[in-house]
N, C-alpha and C positions, 0 to 999 in steps of 0.2 A: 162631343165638342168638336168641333170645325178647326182646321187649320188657321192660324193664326196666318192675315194677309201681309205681313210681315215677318221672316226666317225667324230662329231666334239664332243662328248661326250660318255664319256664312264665311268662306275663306278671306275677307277684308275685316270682317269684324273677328275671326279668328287671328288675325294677324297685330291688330290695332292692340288687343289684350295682351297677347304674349309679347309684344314692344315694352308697355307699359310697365308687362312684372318685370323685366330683362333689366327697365331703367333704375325700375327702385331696386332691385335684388341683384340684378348681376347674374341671373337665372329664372328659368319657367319652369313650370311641370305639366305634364298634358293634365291631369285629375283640376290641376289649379286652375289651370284655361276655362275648363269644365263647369268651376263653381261660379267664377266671376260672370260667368253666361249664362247659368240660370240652368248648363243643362246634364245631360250622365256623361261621361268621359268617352260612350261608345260613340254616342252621335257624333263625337268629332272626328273619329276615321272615317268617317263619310264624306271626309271635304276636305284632310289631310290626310300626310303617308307617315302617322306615327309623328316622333318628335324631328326624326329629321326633318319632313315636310313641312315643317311648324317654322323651324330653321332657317328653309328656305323663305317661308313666308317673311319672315322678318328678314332676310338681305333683299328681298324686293322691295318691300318696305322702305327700309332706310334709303336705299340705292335710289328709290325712284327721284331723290331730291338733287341724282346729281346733275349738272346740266350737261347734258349726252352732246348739245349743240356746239359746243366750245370744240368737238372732234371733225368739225367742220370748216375750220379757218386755212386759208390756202398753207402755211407757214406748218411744218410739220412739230417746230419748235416750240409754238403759238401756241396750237391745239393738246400739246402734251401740257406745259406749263397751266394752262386755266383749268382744262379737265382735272390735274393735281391740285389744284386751288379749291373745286368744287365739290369733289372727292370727301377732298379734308373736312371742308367745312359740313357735310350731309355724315358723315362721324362723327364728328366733334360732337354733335346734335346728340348721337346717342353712343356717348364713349364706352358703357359697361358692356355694348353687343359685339365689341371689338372682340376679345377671348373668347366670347363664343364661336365667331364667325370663321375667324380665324381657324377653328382646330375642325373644321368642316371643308368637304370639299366643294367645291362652287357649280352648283346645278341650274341654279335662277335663271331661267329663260332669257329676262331682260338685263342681267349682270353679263351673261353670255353674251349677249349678243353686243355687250357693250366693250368685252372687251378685243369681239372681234373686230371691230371700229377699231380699235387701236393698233390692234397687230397690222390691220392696213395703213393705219394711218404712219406706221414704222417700216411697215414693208415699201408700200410706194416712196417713201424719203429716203428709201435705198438701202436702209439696214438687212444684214444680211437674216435669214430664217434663224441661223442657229443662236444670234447674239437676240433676237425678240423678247422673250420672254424672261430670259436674265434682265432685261433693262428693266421688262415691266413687273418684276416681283422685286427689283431697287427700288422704284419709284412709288409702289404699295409700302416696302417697310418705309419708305420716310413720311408717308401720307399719314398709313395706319398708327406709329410713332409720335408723330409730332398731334394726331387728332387727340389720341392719350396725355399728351402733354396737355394740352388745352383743359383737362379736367383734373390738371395737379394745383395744387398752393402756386400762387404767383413766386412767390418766394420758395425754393427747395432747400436750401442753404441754410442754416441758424447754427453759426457759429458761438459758441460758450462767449467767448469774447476775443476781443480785437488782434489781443498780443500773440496767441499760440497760429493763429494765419493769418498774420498780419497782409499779404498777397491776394486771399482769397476774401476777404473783407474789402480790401478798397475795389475790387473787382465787383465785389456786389453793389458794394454802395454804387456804384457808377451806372446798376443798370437800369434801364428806363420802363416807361409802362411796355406793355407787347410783346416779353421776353418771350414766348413759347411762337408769335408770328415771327419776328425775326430771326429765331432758328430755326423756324422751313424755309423761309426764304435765301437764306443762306444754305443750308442743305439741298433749296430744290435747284439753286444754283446754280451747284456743286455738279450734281446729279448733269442739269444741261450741257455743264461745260463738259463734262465727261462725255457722256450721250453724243454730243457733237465731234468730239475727239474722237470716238469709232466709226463715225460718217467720214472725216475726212483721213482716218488710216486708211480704209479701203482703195483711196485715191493717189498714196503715196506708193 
């Protein structure tokens, strides 16, 4: 029998599956990648490095939705703020890969290089080298953070009733659709005014 003029595996379509099991389960298994693709678990070290490479395949994945362009607006403020915006929202998409990705260390060619865009994009705004990457693992946990929040209950809160928090009750009742956007926007805020407050220490 002749090769089929189509793979039955390939590093995109290995990637596309273990997304899929990550969304439903919150985990993959290489054997499980294997079944859903019709083919033995060997064949797929041939186009992955083991489960980590699998890993990686899935943070390119997700990553590729973020828009890398928003690190190009003249305003160093600008370009952090949307890039966090965009970030969020290409997580939010697939909030269960968040634990995974998280307890891995970041290899992805194209995450790399994205977040070398950024360390310029902080370096030429004057920050200095050693405060870089404190800002950008801040600005990760509020991204990472709040994308998780986006896939809780709208409501976290369910008080027995009114009387024993009577505080913590009119404080819910008060709040509006969007709760989980308007506390990034308030955190990413936070985060700027800070950000900015080390730009202008330098100068005092």
């Amino acid at each position: 029998m002749g090769r089929p003029r189509t793979p039955l595996i390939d590093r995109p379509r290995i990637a596309t599956v273990a997304l899929e099991l990550v969304d439903a389960n919150g985990e993959f298994s290489v054997p499980a990648i294997a079944r859903r693709l019709g083919v033995q678990t060997g064949s797929l070290y041939h186009h992955v490095d083991g489960r980590d490479g699998v890993i990686e395949l899935i943070r390119e994945r997700v990553t590729q939705a973020i828009d890398v362009s928003t690190l190009s607006a003249p305003a160093w403020d600008t370009a952090l703020q949307d890039w966090a915006r965009s970030y969020r929202a290409a997580f939010a998409a697939h909030p269960k890969v968040i634990p995974l990705l998280t307890t891995h260390p970041v290899r992805a060619p194209g995450m790399l290089d994205q977040y070398e865009r950024v360390v310029r994009v902080l370096m030429d705004a004057g920050f200095a080298t050693v405060d870089v990457m404190p800002l950008i693992t801040a600005l990760e946990n509020t991204v990472l953070g709040s994308a998780l929040d986006l896939a809780a209950p709208e409501t976290m809160w369910e008080p027995a009733d009114t009387t024993s928090t009577p505080r913590l009750s009119q404080a819910l009742a008060a709040i509006g659709e969007g709760r989980a956007d308007a506390a990034f926007e308030i955190a990413l805020a936070a985060f700027m005014g800070y950000a900015r407050g080390v730009l202008e220490g330098y100068e005092g």
